[in-house]
One Martini backbone bead per residue (centre of mass of N, CA, C, O) as a GRO file, in nm:
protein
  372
    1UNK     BB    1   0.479  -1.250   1.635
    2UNK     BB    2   0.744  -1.384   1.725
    3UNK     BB    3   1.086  -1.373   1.687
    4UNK     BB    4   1.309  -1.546   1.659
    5UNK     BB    5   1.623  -1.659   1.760
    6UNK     BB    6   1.920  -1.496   1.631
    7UNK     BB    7   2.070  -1.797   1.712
    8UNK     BB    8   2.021  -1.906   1.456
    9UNK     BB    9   2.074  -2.090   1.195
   10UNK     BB   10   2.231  -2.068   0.855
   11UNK     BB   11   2.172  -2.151   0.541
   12UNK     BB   12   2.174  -2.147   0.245
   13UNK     BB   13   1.884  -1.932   0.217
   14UNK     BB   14   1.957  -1.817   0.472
   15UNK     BB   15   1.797  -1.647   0.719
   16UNK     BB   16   1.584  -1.794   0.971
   17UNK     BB   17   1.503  -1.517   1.103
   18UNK     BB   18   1.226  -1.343   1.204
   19UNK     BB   19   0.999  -1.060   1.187
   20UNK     BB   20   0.800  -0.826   1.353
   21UNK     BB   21   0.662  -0.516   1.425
   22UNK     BB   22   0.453  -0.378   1.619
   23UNK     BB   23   0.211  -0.362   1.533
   24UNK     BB   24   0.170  -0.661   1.479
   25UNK     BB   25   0.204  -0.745   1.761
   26UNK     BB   26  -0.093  -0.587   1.826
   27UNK     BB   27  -0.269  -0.763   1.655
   28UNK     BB   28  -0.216  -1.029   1.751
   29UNK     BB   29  -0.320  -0.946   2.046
   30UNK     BB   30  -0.584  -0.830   1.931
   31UNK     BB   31  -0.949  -0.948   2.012
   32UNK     BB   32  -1.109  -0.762   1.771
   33UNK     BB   33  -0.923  -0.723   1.496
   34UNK     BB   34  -0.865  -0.533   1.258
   35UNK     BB   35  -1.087  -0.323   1.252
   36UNK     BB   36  -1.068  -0.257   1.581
   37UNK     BB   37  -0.844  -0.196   1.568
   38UNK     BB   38  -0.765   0.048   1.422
   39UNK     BB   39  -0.984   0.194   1.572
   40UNK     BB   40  -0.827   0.215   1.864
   41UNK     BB   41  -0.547   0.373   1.735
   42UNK     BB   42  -0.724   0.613   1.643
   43UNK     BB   43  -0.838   0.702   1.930
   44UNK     BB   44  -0.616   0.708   2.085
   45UNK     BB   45  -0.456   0.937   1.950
   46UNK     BB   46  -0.656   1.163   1.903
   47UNK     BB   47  -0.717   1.153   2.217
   48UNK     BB   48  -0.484   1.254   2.288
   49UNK     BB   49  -0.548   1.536   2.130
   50UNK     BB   50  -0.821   1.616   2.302
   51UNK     BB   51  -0.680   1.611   2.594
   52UNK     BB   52  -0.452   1.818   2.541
   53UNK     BB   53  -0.646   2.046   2.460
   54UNK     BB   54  -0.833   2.068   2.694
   55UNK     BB   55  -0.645   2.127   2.899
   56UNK     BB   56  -0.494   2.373   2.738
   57UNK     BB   57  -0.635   2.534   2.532
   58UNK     BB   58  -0.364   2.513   2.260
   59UNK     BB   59  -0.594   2.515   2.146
   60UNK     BB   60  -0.873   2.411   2.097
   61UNK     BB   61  -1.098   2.233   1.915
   62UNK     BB   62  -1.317   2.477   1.941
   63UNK     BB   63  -1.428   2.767   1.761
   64UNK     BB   64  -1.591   3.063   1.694
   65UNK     BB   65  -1.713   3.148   1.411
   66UNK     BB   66  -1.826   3.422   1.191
   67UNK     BB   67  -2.142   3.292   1.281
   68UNK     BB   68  -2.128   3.169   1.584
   69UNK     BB   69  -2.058   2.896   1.537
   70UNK     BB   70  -1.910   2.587   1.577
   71UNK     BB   71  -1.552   2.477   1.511
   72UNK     BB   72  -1.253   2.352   1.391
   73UNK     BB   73  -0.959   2.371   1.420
   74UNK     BB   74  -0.734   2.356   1.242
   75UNK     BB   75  -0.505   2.163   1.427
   76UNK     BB   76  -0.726   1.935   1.466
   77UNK     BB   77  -0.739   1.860   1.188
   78UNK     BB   78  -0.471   1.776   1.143
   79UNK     BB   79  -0.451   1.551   1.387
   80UNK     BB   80  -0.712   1.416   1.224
   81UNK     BB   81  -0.497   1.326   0.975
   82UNK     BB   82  -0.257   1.244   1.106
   83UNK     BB   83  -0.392   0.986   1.242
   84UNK     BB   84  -0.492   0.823   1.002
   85UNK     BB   85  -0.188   0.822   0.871
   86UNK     BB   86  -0.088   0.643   1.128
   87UNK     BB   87  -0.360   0.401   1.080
   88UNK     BB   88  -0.235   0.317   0.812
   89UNK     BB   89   0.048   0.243   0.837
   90UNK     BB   90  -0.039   0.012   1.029
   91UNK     BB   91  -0.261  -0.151   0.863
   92UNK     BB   92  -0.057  -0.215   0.612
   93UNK     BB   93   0.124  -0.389   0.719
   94UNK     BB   94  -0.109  -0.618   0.844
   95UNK     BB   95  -0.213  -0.639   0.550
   96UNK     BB   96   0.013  -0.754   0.412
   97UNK     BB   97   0.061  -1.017   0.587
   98UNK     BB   98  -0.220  -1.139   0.478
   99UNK     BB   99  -0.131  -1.136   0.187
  100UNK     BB  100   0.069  -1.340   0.173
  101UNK     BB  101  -0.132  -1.559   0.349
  102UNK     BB  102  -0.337  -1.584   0.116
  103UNK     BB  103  -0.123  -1.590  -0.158
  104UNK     BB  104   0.067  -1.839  -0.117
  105UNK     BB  105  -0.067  -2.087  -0.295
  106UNK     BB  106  -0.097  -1.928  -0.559
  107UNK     BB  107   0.190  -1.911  -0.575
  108UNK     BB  108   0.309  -2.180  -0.568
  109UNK     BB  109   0.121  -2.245  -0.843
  110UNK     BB  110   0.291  -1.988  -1.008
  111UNK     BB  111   0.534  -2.208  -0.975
  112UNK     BB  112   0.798  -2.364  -0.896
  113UNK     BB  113   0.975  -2.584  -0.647
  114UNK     BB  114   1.170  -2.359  -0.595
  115UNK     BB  115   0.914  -2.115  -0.489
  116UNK     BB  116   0.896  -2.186  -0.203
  117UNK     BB  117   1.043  -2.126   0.045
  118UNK     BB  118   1.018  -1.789  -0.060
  119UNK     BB  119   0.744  -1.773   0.020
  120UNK     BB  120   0.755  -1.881   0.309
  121UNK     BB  121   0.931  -1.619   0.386
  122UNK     BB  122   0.720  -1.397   0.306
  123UNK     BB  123   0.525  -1.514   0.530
  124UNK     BB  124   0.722  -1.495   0.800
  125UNK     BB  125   0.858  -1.242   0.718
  126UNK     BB  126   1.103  -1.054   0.802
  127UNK     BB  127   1.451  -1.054   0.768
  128UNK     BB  128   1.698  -1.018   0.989
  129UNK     BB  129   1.887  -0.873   0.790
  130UNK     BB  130   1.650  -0.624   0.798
  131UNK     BB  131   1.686  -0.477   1.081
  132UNK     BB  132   1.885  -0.215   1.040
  133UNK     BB  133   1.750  -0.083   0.847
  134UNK     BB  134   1.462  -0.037   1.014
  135UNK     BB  135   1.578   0.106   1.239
  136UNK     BB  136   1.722   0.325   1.082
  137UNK     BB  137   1.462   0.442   0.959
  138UNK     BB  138   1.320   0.500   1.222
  139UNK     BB  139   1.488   0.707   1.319
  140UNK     BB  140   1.543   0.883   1.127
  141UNK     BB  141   1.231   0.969   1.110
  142UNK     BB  142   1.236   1.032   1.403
  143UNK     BB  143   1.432   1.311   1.347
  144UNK     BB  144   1.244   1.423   1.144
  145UNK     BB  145   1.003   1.498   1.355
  146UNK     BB  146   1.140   1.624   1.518
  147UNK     BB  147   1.255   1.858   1.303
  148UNK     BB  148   0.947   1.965   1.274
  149UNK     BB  149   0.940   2.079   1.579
  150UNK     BB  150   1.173   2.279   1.570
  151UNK     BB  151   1.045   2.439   1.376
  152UNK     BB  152   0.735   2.512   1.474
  153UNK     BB  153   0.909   2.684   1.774
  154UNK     BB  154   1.055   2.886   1.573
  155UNK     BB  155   0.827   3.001   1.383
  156UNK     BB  156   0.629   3.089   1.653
  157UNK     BB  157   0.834   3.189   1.908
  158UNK     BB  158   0.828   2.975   2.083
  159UNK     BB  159   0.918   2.775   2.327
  160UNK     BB  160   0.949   2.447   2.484
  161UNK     BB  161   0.744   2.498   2.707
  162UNK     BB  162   0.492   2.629   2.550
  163UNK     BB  163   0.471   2.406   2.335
  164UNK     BB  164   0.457   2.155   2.595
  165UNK     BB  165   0.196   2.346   2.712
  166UNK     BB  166   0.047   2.239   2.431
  167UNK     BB  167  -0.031   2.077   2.094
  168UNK     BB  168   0.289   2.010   2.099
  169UNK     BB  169   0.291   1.720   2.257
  170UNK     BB  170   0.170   1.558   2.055
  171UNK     BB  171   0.380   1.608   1.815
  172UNK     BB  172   0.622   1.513   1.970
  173UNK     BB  173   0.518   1.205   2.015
  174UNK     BB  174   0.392   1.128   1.727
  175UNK     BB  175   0.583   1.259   1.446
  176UNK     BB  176   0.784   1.027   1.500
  177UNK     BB  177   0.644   0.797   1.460
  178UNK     BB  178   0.529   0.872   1.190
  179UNK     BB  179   0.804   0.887   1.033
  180UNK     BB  180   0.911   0.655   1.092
  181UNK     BB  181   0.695   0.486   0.929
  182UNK     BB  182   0.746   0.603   0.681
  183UNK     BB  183   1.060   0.511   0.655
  184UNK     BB  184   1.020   0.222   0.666
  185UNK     BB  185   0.781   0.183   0.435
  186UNK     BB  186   1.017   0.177   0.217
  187UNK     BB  187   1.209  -0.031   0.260
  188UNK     BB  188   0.986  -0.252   0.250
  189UNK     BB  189   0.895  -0.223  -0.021
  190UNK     BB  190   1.190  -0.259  -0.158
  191UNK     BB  191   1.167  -0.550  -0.052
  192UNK     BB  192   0.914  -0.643  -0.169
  193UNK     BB  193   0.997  -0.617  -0.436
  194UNK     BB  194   1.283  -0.761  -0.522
  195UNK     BB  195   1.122  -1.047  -0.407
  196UNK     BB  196   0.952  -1.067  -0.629
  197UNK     BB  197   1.130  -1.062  -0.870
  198UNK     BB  198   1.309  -1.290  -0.799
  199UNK     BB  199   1.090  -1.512  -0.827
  200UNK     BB  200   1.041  -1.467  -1.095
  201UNK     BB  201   1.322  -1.508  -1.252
  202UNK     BB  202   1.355  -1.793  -1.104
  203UNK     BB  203   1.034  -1.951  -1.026
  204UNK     BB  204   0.863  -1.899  -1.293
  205UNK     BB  205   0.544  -2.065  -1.432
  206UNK     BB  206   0.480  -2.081  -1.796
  207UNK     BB  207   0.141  -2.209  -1.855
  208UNK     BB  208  -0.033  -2.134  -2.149
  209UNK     BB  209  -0.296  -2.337  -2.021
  210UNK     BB  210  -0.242  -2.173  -1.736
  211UNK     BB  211  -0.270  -1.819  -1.693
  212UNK     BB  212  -0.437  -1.799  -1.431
  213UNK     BB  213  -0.255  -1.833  -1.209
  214UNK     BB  214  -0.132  -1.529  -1.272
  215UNK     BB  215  -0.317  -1.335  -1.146
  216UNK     BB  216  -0.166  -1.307  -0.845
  217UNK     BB  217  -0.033  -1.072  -0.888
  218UNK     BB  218  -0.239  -0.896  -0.974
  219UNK     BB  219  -0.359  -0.885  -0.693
  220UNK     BB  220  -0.083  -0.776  -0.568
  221UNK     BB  221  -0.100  -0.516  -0.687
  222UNK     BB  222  -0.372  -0.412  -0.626
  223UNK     BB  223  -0.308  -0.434  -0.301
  224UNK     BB  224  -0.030  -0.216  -0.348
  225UNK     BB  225  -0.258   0.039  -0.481
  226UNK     BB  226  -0.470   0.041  -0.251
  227UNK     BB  227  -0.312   0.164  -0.045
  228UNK     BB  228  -0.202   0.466  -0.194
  229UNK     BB  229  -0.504   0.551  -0.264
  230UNK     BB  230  -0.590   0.598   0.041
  231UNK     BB  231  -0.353   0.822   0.111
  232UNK     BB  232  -0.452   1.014  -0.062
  233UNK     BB  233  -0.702   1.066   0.043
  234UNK     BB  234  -0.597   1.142   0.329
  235UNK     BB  235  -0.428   1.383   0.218
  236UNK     BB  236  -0.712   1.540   0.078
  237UNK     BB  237  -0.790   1.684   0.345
  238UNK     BB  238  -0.577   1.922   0.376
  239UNK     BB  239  -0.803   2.087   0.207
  240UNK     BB  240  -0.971   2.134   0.441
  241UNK     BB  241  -1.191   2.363   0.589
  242UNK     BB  242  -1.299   2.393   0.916
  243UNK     BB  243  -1.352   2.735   0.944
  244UNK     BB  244  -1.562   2.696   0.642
  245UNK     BB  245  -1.835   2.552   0.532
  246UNK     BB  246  -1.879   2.756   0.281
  247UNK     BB  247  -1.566   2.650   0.245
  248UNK     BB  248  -1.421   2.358   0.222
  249UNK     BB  249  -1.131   2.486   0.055
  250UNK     BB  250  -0.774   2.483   0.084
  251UNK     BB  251  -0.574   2.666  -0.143
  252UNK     BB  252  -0.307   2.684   0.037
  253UNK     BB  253  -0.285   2.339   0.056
  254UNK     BB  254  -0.215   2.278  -0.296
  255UNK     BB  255   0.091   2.299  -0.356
  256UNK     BB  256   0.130   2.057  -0.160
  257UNK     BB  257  -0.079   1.837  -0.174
  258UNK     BB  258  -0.125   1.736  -0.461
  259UNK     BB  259   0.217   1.644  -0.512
  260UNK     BB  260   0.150   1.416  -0.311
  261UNK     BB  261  -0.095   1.271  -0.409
  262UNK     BB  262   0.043   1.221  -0.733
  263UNK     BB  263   0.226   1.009  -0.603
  264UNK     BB  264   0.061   0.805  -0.471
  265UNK     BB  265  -0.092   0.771  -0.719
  266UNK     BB  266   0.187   0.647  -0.910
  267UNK     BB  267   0.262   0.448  -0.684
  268UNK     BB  268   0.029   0.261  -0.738
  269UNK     BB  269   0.124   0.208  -1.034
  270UNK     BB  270   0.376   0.103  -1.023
  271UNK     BB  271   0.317  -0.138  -0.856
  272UNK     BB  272   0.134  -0.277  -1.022
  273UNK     BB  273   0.366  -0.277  -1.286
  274UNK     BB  274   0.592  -0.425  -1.080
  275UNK     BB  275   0.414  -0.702  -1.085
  276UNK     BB  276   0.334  -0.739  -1.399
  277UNK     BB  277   0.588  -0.711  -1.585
  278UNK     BB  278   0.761  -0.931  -1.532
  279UNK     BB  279   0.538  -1.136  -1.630
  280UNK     BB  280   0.500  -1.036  -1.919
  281UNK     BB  281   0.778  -1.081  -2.015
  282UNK     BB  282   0.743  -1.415  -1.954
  283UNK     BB  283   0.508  -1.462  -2.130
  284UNK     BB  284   0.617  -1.366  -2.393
  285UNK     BB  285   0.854  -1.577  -2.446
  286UNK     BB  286   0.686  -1.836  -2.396
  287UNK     BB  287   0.547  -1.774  -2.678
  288UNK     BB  288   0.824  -1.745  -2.858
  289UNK     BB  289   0.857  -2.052  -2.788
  290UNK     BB  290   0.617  -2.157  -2.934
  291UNK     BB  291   0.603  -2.053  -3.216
  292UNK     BB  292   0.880  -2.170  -3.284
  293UNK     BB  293   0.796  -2.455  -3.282
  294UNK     BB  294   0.578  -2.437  -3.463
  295UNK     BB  295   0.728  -2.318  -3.734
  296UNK     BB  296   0.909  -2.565  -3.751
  297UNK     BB  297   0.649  -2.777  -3.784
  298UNK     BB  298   0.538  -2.616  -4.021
  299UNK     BB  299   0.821  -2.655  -4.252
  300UNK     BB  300   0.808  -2.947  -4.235
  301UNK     BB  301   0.503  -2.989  -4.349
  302UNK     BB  302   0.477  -2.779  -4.620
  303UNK     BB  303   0.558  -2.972  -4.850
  304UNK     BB  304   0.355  -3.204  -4.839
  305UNK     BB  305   0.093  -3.028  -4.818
  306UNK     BB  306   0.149  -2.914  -5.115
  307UNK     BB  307   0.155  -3.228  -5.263
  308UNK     BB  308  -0.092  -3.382  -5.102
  309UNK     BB  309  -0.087  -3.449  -4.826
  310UNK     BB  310  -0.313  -3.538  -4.588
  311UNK     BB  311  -0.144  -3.567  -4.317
  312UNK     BB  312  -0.013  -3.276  -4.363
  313UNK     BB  313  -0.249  -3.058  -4.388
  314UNK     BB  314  -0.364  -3.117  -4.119
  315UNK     BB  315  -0.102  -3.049  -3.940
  316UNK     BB  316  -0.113  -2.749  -4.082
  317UNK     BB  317  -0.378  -2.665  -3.967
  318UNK     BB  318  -0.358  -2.708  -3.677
  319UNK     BB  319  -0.128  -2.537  -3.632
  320UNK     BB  320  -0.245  -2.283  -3.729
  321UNK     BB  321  -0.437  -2.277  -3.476
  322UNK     BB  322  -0.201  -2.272  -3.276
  323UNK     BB  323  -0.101  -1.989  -3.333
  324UNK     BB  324  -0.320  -1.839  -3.284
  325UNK     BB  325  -0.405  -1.905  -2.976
  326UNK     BB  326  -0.150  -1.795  -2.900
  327UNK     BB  327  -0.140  -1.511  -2.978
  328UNK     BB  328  -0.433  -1.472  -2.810
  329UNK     BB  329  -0.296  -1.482  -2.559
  330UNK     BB  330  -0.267  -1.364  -2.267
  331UNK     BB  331   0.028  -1.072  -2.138
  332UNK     BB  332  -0.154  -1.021  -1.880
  333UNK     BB  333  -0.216  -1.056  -1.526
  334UNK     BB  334  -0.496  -0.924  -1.565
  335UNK     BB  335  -0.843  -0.902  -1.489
  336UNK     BB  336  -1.097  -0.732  -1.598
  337UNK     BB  337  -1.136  -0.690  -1.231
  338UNK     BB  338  -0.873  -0.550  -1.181
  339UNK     BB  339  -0.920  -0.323  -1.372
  340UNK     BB  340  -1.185  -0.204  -1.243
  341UNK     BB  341  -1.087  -0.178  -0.935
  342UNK     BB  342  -0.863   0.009  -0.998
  343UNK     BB  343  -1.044   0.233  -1.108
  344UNK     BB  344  -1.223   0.260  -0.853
  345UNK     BB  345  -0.932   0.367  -0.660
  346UNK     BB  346  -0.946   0.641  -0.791
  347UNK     BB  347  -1.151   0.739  -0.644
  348UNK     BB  348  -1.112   0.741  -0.336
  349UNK     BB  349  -0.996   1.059  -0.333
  350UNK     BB  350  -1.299   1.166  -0.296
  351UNK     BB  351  -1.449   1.069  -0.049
  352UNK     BB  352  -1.338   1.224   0.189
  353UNK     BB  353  -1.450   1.503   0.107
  354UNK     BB  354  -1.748   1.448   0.180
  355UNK     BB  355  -1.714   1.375   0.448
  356UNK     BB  356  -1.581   1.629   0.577
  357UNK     BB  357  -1.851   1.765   0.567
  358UNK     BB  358  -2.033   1.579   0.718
  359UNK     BB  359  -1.843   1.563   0.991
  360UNK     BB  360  -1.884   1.907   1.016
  361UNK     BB  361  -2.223   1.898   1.040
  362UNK     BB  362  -2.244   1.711   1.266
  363UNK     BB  363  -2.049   1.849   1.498
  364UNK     BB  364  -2.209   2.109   1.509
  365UNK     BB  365  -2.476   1.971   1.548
  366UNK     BB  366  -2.331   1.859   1.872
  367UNK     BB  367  -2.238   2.157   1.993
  368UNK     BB  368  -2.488   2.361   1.856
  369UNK     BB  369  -2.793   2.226   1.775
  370UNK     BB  370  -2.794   2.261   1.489
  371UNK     BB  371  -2.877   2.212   1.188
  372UNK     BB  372  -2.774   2.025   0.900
   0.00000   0.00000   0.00000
C-alpha cells in the first residue's frame, strides 16, 4: 500500500500519513498470496547462496561426509537458518498488518467510540512520525551486520577480496537486510505495544454481561506469542550438525542457542501478558465498582428484610445472586481455546529438530541415491 503524502495536513489526533515497511509492499505486489510470497522470499535469498556457493566453491554446498556419503556443509546449513530467519522476519511484518485488519471491528467493538480513530490509525499503517525511529534502526541494524562480517574476515585471516570471493558475498549482501529488520522490529513491538496499552487505558469499555467482546485482546496477544514460538523453532535449527547424521545436535552451539531461544520463549509469553493484563486490570475494577454498588443496595435493604419485610427480603436474595454472579465473572480475557493454543505453540520449536533430520536424509537421498 502506498503511503500518502507527508505533506498532508496534521489533525488533532495525530499525523494523517501512514506508511508501510518495504516488505508489505511487496506482498501487496505479489499476485501469489501469503504463503506463495513468503516461499518465493526464502527461495530468493537462500537460491542466491546456493548460486554464490556453486559458483565459487568456498566452500561448496554438500561435501563427502566421514563414511563417504554426502552432506551438507556447516556453512550452507547456517545459511539456510539465516533464510528462514529472514523470510520469518518478513513474513511477521505482513501477518501483523493482516492481523490489525481482521481484529479491527472486534477491536471496536470492545471499546467505547472514542477508541474508533486509534483503531482506524493501528489498521491503517505506521504514523509517518515514526518514520525516522524505523529508518535509524535499520541503519543501526544493517550496520551491526555489516560488523559482523568484518568480525568474519578478521577472525578467519581472509582479506576482502579473498571473502567477497567466496560465500562470504551473500553474508555481505544479506545479513545487513537481516540485522536491519531486526533491529526495526524492536521499534515496531515496541509502537503497537504502547498503542495497545494506550488504547486500553483510555477507551476499554468493560461491560459485564458481555465480557466475550475483550476475547479480541487474548486473541492479539496470542498471535503475537505465536511470532515469537515460531523463530525459537528457527533458531534451535542452529542446534542442528549437519556434517553427522548420526549424531544430528551440535553441542557447541548450545551455550549460544538456547539463551537466545529462552528469551524468545519469555518474549512470547511477555507480549501475550501485556496484551492481557491490562485488560484484566480493567475487568478487575469494573467488578470491585459493580459489588460496591451491590453492597450498597444490599445494606439499604438488610434491615426491612431482617424485620421481615417480604419485598425486602426477595431484594436482598436477589442482590446476594448477582453478587455471586459477579464475583464468578472472568477476570483474564483470554478463553479456554487462547489457553489451549498457547499450550501447544510452546511445542512448537520441537518440530523443526524432527523435520531437519527428515531434510537432511531426503536430500542425502537426491544427492547420493542411498536409501533413507
Amino acid at each position: 500500500m502506498p503511503a500518502p503524502d507527508e505533506s498532508e495536513p496534521e489533525t488533532s489526533e495525530g499525523p494523517t500519513d501512514f506508511f508501510q515497511p518495504a516488505e508489505v509492499r511487496f506482498y501487496a505486489l505479489s499476485p501469489i498470496g501469503f504463503g506463495g510470497t513468503s516461499a518465493l522470499i526464502l527461495i530468493i535469498v537462500y537460491g542466491f547462496y546456493l548460486v554464490v556457493a556453486t559458483l565459487t566453491q568456498r566452500p561448496p554446498v554438500f561435501e563427502p561426509g566421514e563414511a563417504g556419503e554426502m552432506v551438507m556443509t556447516q556453512v550452507a546449513w547456517i545459511a539456510l537458518v539465516l533464510s528462514l530467519i529472514f523470510t520469518a522476519g518478513t513474513a511477521f511484518t505482513e501477518s501483523g498488518r493482516h492481523m490489525w485488519s481482521r481484529e479491527s471491528a472486534p477491536l471496536i467493538a470492545a471499546l467505547k467510540p472514542s477508541g474508533v480513530i486509534e483503531v482506524e490509525a493501528l489498521n491503517a499503517g505506521i504514523p509517518g512520525r515514526w518514520r525516522r525511529q524505523y529508518l535509524i534502526m535499520f541503519v543501526v541494524g544493517a550496520m551491526a551486520g555489516l560488523g559482523f562480517n568484518g568480525f568474519m574476515i578478521v577472525s578467519s585471516g581472509f582479506s576482502f577480496i579473498e571473502y567477497a570471493n567466496s560465500v562470504g558475498l551473500w553474508f555481505l549482501v544479506v545479513s545487513p537486510l537481516l540485522y536491519g529488520i531486526g533491529f526495526r522490529a524492536g521499534v515496531d513491538v515496541a509502537r503497537e505495544s504502547g498503542a495497545l496499552k494506550a488504547l486500553i487505558r483510555g477507551h476499554l469499555a468493560v461491560d459485564l454481561f458481555h465480557l466475550e467482546r475483550l476475547a479480541v485482546f487474548g486473541r492479539i496477544g496470542l498471535k503475537a506469542a505465536r511470532s515469537w514460538m515460531v523463530m525459537a523453532a528457527i533458531l534451535l535449527l542452529f542446534l542442528i550438525n549437519p556434517n553427522n547424521p548420526q549424531q544430528i545436535f551440535d553441542a557447541s552451539q548450545l551455550w549460544m542457542t538456547i539463551p537466545v531461544v529462552g528469551v524468545s520463549v519469555l518474549g512470547g509469553l511477555f507480549l501475550l501478558t501485556s496484551a492481557v493484563h491490562p485488560v484484566h486490570k480493567e475487568i478487575c475494577a469494573a467488578k470491585q465498582a459493580e459489588l460496591g454498588r451491590i453492597h450498597a443496595e444490599m445494606d439499604r435493604v438488610r434491615n426491612r428484610a431482617l424485620a421481615g419485610d417480604a419485598e425486602a427480603a426477595s431484594a436482598l436474595a436477589g442482590l446476594t445472586d448477582y453478587e455471586v454472579w459477579i464475583t464468578n465473572r472472568p477476570e483474564w480475557p483470554v478463553s479456554s481455546g487462547v489457553t489451549t493454543r498457547f499450550s501447544l505453540y510452546i511445542l512448537l520449536p520441537l518440530l523443526p529438530i524432527l523435520g531437519s533430520y527428515i531434510f537432511e536424509k531426503i536430500a542425502d537421498q537426491l544427492v547420493t541415491g542411498t536409501p533413507v
